[in-house]
C-alpha positions in Angstrom: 17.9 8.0 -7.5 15.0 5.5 -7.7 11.6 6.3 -5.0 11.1 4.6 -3.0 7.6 4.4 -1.2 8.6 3.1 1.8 11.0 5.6 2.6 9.2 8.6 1.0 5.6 8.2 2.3 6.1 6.1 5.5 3.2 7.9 7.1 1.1 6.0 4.5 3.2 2.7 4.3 5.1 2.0 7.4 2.3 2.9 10.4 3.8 1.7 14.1 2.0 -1.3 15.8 -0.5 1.2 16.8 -3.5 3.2 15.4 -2.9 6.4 13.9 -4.6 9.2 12.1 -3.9 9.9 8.7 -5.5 11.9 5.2 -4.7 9.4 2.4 -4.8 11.4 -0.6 -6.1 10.5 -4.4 -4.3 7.5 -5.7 -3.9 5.7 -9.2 -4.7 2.3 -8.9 -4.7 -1.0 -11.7 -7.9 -3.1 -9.6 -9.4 -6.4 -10.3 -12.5 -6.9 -8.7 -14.0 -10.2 -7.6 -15.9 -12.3 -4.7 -15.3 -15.6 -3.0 -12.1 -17.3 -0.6 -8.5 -15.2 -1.2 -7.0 -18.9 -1.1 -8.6 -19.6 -4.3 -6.7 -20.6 -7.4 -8.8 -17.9 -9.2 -7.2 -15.0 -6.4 -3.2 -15.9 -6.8 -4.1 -15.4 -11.2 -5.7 -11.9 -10.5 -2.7 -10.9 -8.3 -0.3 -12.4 -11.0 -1.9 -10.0 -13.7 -2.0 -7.1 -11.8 1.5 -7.5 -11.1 1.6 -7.9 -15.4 0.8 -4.7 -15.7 2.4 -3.0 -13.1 5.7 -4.0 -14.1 4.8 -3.3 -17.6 4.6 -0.2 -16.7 8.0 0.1 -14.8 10.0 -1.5 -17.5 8.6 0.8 -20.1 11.8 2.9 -20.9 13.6 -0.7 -21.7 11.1 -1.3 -24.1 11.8 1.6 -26.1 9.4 3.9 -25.2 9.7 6.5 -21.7 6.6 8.2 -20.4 7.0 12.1 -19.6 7.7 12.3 -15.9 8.9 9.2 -15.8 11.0 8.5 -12.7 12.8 5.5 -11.3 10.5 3.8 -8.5 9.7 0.1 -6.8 6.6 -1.3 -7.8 3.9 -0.2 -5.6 2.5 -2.8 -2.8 -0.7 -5.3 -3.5 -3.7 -3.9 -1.6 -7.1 -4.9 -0.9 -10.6 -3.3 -0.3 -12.5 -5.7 1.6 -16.5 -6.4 2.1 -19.4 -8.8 2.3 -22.3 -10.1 0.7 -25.2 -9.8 2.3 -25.2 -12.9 3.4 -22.3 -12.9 4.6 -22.7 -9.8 6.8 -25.7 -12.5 9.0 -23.2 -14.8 9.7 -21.7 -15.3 13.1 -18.9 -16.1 12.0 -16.4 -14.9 8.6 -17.1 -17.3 5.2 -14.6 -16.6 3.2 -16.7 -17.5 0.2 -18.8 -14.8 1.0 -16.2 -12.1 0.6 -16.2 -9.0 -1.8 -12.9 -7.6 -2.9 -11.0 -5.2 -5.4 -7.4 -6.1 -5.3 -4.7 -2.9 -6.7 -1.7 -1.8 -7.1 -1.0 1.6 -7.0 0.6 3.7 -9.7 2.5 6.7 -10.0 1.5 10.1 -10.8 3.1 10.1 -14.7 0.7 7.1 -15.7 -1.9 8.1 -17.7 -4.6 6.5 -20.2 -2.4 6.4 -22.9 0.4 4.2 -20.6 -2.1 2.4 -19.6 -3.3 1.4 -22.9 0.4 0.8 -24.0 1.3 -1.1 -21.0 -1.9 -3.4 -21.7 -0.9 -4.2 -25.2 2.5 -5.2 -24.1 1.1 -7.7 -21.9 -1.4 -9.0 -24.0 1.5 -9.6 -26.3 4.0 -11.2 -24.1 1.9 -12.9 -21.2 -1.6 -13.1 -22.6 -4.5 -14.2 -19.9 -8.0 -13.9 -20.2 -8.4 -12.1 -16.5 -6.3 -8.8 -18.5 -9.5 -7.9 -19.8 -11.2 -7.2 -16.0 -8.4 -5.3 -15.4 -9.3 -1.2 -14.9 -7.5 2.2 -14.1 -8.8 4.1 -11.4 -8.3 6.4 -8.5 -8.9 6.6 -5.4 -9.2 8.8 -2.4 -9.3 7.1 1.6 -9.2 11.0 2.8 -9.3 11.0 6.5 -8.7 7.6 7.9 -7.5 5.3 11.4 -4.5 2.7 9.8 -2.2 0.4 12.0 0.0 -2.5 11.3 -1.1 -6.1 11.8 2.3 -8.2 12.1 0.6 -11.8 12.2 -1.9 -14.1 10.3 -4.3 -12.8 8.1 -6.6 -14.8 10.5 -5.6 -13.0 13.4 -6.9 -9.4 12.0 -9.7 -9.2 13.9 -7.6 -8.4 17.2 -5.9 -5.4 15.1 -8.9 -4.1 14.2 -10.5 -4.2 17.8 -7.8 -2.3 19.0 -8.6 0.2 16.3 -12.1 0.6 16.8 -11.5 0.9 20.9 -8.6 4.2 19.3 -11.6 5.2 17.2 -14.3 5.5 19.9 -12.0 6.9 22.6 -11.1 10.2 19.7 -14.6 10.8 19.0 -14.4 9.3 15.6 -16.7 7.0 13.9 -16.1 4.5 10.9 -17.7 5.5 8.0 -17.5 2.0 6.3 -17.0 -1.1 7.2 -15.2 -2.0 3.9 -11.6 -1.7 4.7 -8.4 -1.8 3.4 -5.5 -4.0 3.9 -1.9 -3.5 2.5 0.0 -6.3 2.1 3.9 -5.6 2.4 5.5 -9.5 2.9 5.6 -11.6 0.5 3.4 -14.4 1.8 4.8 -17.1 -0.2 8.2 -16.1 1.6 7.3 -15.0 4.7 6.0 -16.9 7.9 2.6 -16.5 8.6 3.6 -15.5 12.5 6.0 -12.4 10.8 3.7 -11.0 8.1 3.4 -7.5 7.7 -0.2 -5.9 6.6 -1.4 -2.6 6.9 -4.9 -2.5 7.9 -7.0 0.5 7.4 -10.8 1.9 8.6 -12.0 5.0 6.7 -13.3 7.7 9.5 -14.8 11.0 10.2 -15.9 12.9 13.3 -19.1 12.7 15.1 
Protein backbone atom coordinates (compact mmCIF):
# COMPACT_ATOMS: atom_id res chain seq x y z
CA UNK A 1 0.00 0.00 0.00
CA UNK A 2 1.59 3.32 -1.05
CA UNK A 3 2.31 6.19 2.19
CA UNK A 4 0.93 8.55 2.14
CA UNK A 5 2.14 11.68 4.23
CA UNK A 6 -0.94 13.32 4.51
CA UNK A 7 -2.70 10.64 6.05
CA UNK A 8 0.20 9.09 8.02
CA UNK A 9 1.74 12.25 9.65
CA UNK A 10 -1.16 14.71 9.68
CA UNK A 11 -0.01 16.16 12.94
CA UNK A 12 2.95 17.45 10.74
CA UNK A 13 0.99 18.12 7.42
CA UNK A 14 -2.61 18.83 7.88
CA UNK A 15 -2.53 21.38 11.18
CA UNK A 16 -6.33 22.93 11.79
CA UNK A 17 -6.88 26.74 11.08
CA UNK A 18 -5.31 27.25 14.36
CA UNK A 19 -1.95 27.23 16.16
CA UNK A 20 -0.71 24.20 17.59
CA UNK A 21 2.24 22.66 19.33
CA UNK A 22 4.22 20.14 17.78
CA UNK A 23 8.12 18.40 17.94
CA UNK A 24 9.05 18.10 14.27
CA UNK A 25 11.51 15.48 14.15
CA UNK A 26 14.95 15.01 11.82
CA UNK A 27 14.06 15.09 8.22
CA UNK A 28 15.88 14.37 4.86
CA UNK A 29 15.60 17.17 2.65
CA UNK A 30 16.96 17.84 -1.38
CA UNK A 31 17.33 22.18 -0.76
CA UNK A 32 18.25 24.78 -3.16
CA UNK A 33 19.21 27.81 -1.56
CA UNK A 34 18.93 31.33 -3.04
CA UNK A 35 17.88 35.14 -2.37
CA UNK A 36 15.63 37.63 -4.15
CA UNK A 37 11.51 37.84 -5.31
CA UNK A 38 9.80 33.99 -5.25
CA UNK A 39 7.96 35.35 -8.49
CA UNK A 40 11.14 35.28 -10.31
CA UNK A 41 11.78 33.23 -13.37
CA UNK A 42 15.04 31.98 -11.57
CA UNK A 43 12.57 30.56 -8.35
CA UNK A 44 9.83 28.40 -10.61
CA UNK A 45 13.60 26.62 -12.27
CA UNK A 46 14.84 25.79 -8.74
CA UNK A 47 11.42 24.27 -7.85
CA UNK A 48 11.39 22.47 -11.21
CA UNK A 49 14.76 20.71 -10.36
CA UNK A 50 14.03 19.83 -7.02
CA UNK A 51 11.08 18.25 -8.16
CA UNK A 52 13.89 16.43 -10.88
CA UNK A 53 15.26 14.81 -8.22
CA UNK A 54 12.62 13.95 -6.14
CA UNK A 55 10.85 12.02 -8.58
CA UNK A 56 14.03 10.50 -9.61
CA UNK A 57 14.10 9.17 -6.74
CA UNK A 58 10.50 7.75 -6.65
CA UNK A 59 10.72 6.20 -10.03
CA UNK A 60 13.89 4.39 -9.19
CA UNK A 61 12.54 0.71 -9.09
CA UNK A 62 11.21 1.40 -12.92
CA UNK A 63 14.51 2.24 -13.88
CA UNK A 64 15.95 -0.89 -12.90
CA UNK A 65 17.43 -0.37 -9.82
CA UNK A 66 15.29 -0.57 -6.07
CA UNK A 67 16.84 0.92 -3.01
CA UNK A 68 16.65 -1.37 0.27
CA UNK A 69 13.68 -0.20 2.20
CA UNK A 70 12.18 1.03 -0.50
CA UNK A 71 8.41 1.67 -0.10
CA UNK A 72 5.73 2.98 -2.22
CA UNK A 73 5.04 6.79 -1.26
CA UNK A 74 3.75 10.34 -2.84
CA UNK A 75 6.36 12.72 -3.37
CA UNK A 76 6.90 14.81 -0.37
CA UNK A 77 5.46 18.60 -0.47
CA UNK A 78 7.73 21.85 -1.58
CA UNK A 79 8.75 23.74 1.57
CA UNK A 80 10.44 26.81 2.28
CA UNK A 81 12.77 28.34 5.09
CA UNK A 82 12.35 31.95 4.93
CA UNK A 83 14.66 35.12 6.04
CA UNK A 84 16.08 38.55 5.34
CA UNK A 85 18.94 40.39 4.45
CA UNK A 86 19.88 42.78 6.54
CA UNK A 87 18.60 45.28 4.78
CA UNK A 88 15.76 43.98 4.43
CA UNK A 89 15.04 43.33 8.10
CA UNK A 90 15.15 47.89 8.34
CA UNK A 91 12.52 48.07 6.03
CA UNK A 92 8.97 49.10 7.05
CA UNK A 93 7.71 47.31 4.82
CA UNK A 94 8.46 43.36 3.04
CA UNK A 95 10.88 43.71 -0.40
CA UNK A 96 10.75 40.74 -1.82
CA UNK A 97 14.06 41.27 -3.42
CA UNK A 98 15.46 41.28 -0.18
CA UNK A 99 14.41 37.75 0.74
CA UNK A 100 16.62 34.67 1.85
CA UNK A 101 15.32 31.27 1.15
CA UNK A 102 16.23 27.38 0.95
CA UNK A 103 13.49 25.71 -0.88
CA UNK A 104 13.19 21.31 -0.13
CA UNK A 105 11.48 18.63 -0.54
CA UNK A 106 11.54 16.15 1.85
CA UNK A 107 12.75 12.53 1.47
CA UNK A 108 12.17 9.38 2.92
CA UNK A 109 13.97 7.51 5.44
CA UNK A 110 15.62 4.66 2.76
CA UNK A 111 17.45 7.57 0.75
CA UNK A 112 20.85 7.63 1.30
CA UNK A 113 24.19 9.12 -0.30
CA UNK A 114 24.46 6.57 -2.67
CA UNK A 115 20.58 7.19 -4.00
CA UNK A 116 21.26 10.44 -4.01
CA UNK A 117 24.21 10.21 -6.21
CA UNK A 118 22.35 7.72 -8.47
CA UNK A 119 19.25 9.79 -8.60
CA UNK A 120 21.55 12.90 -9.63
CA UNK A 121 23.11 11.07 -12.52
CA UNK A 122 19.76 10.08 -13.86
CA UNK A 123 18.76 13.56 -14.10
CA UNK A 124 21.78 14.95 -15.31
CA UNK A 125 21.23 12.42 -18.04
CA UNK A 126 17.72 12.85 -18.89
CA UNK A 127 16.82 16.62 -17.95
CA UNK A 128 20.19 18.22 -17.68
CA UNK A 129 20.09 22.06 -16.05
CA UNK A 130 22.89 23.90 -14.78
CA UNK A 131 20.90 24.75 -11.23
CA UNK A 132 21.44 20.47 -10.49
CA UNK A 133 24.72 21.33 -9.46
CA UNK A 134 23.36 23.77 -6.21
CA UNK A 135 21.29 21.09 -5.43
CA UNK A 136 22.34 19.38 -1.70
CA UNK A 137 21.15 16.54 0.73
CA UNK A 138 20.53 17.47 4.09
CA UNK A 139 18.62 17.05 7.21
CA UNK A 140 16.90 18.81 9.28
CA UNK A 141 15.40 19.04 12.70
CA UNK A 142 12.42 22.01 13.63
CA UNK A 143 12.20 20.11 17.27
CA UNK A 144 9.66 21.86 19.33
CA UNK A 145 7.67 24.25 17.25
CA UNK A 146 4.06 26.58 16.94
CA UNK A 147 2.60 25.59 13.04
CA UNK A 148 -1.05 26.56 11.70
CA UNK A 149 -2.55 26.63 8.36
CA UNK A 150 -2.74 29.81 6.22
CA UNK A 151 -5.78 29.10 3.59
CA UNK A 152 -5.23 32.44 1.50
CA UNK A 153 -2.65 34.53 -0.43
CA UNK A 154 0.79 34.16 0.24
CA UNK A 155 0.42 38.04 0.76
CA UNK A 156 -2.01 37.59 3.40
CA UNK A 157 0.56 35.54 5.83
CA UNK A 158 1.16 38.09 7.95
CA UNK A 159 -2.41 37.78 9.65
CA UNK A 160 -1.58 33.93 10.23
CA UNK A 161 1.33 34.57 11.78
CA UNK A 162 -0.12 37.34 14.20
CA UNK A 163 -2.46 35.03 15.40
CA UNK A 164 0.45 32.71 16.05
CA UNK A 165 2.62 34.94 17.92
CA UNK A 166 -0.60 36.24 20.14
CA UNK A 167 -0.90 31.68 20.79
CA UNK A 168 2.86 31.93 21.49
CA UNK A 169 2.88 34.76 24.08
CA UNK A 170 -0.34 33.65 25.82
CA UNK A 171 1.59 29.71 26.48
CA UNK A 172 4.71 31.20 27.78
CA UNK A 173 6.66 30.45 24.70
CA UNK A 174 8.99 32.47 22.75
CA UNK A 175 10.14 32.27 19.01
CA UNK A 176 13.47 31.26 18.77
CA UNK A 177 13.92 32.46 15.10
CA UNK A 178 12.36 34.52 13.07
CA UNK A 179 13.21 32.44 9.94
CA UNK A 180 10.26 30.29 9.34
CA UNK A 181 8.91 27.71 7.47
CA UNK A 182 6.16 27.53 5.05
CA UNK A 183 4.66 24.28 3.46
CA UNK A 184 3.14 24.63 0.41
CA UNK A 185 0.35 21.93 -0.18
CA UNK A 186 -1.86 23.55 -3.50
CA UNK A 187 -0.56 23.61 -6.44
CA UNK A 188 -0.51 27.37 -7.09
CA UNK A 189 -0.54 27.25 -10.69
CA UNK A 190 -4.01 25.32 -10.16
CA UNK A 191 -5.30 26.66 -7.32
CA UNK A 192 -6.99 30.12 -6.57
CA UNK A 193 -5.02 32.39 -4.76
CA UNK A 194 -8.22 32.91 -2.17
CA UNK A 195 -8.14 28.71 -1.54
CA UNK A 196 -4.47 28.01 -1.13
CA UNK A 197 -3.32 25.90 1.38
CA UNK A 198 0.24 26.64 3.28
CA UNK A 199 1.42 25.54 6.36
CA UNK A 200 3.19 28.08 8.19
CA UNK A 201 5.56 27.33 10.93
CA UNK A 202 7.65 29.38 13.93
CA UNK A 203 10.31 27.40 15.73
CA UNK A 204 9.83 27.90 19.73
CA UNK A 205 10.91 27.09 23.19
CA UNK A 206 9.92 28.08 26.69
CA UNK A 207 10.86 31.11 28.62
Amino acid sequence: MKYEWRKTEKNLYVPKAEPQLVTVPEQKFFMISGKGNPNSEEFAEKIGVLYSMAYAVRMMPKKGYTPEGYFEYTVYPLEGVWDLTEQGKLSDSLDKDELLYTIMIRQPDFVTREVVDIAFENVKKKKPHPLLEEITFDTMEDGLSVQMMHVGSYDDEPLTFSVMKDYIEENNLKIKTLRHREIYLSDVRKTEKSKLKTVLRYRVEYK
